[in-house]
N, C-alpha and C positions, 0 to 999 in steps of 0.2 A: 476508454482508459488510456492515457499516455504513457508510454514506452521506453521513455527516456526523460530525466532530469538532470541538471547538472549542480552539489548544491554545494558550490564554493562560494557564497556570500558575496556572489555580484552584486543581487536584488534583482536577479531574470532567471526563471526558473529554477530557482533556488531550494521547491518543494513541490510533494508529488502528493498528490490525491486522485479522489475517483466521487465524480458527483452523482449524485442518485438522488428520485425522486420516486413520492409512494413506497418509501420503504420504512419496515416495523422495525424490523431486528436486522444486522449486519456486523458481519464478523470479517474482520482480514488479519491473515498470517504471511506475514513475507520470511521467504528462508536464502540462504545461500545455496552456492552450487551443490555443498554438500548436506543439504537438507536439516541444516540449523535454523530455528526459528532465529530472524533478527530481531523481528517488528511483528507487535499483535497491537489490534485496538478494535472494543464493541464500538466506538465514537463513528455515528454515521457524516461526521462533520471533520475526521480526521486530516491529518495533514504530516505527512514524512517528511522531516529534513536530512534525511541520509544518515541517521546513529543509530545503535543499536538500543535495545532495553536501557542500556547504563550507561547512555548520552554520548558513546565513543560512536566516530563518524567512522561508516564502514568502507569496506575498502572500492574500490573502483571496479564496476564490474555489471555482473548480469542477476539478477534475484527473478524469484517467482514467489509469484501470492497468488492465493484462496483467500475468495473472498465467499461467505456464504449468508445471505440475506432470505428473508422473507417479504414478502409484498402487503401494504397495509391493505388495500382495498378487499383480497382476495385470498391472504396466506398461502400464498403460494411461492412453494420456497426454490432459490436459485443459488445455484454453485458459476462463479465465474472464476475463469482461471488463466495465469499467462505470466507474463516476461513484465521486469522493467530494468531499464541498464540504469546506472550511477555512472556517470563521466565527470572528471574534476578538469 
């Protein structure tokens, strides 16, 4: 999972995701420091460009997400969790 993006519309790292394989169901929540949801999506195929639910680009800084998936082969379900910074 990548740590940092930067997404001022250079066309270089300009969006943040997290790729996964063998998975059924996955869920990410990203929140701010004070533990506001910014960003949800079931979309195993997602893609963050730095805005919130209602398209406003959030501010610069440090977020944490949960992500909570299931395994298609095995259902066996996993909780991953951690940091990614926004730098403009």
């Amino acid at each position: 999972v990548p740590n940092i993006f930067t997404p001022n519309d250079d066309f270089r790292n300009d969006v943040w995701s997290v790729k996964t394989t063998d998975i059924e169901v996955f869920v990410i929540n990203l929140r701010d420091r004070n533990g506001k949801i910014v960003y949800t999506s079931n979309d195993k195929e997602f893609t963050w460009d730095g805005t919130d639910m209602s398209g406003v680009k959030v501010e610069a800084g440090e977020y944490y997400y949960v992500i909570v998936s299931e395994r298609g082969s095995n259902g066996e379900k996993l909780v991953t969790q951690g940091s990614v910074t926004v730098k403009y």
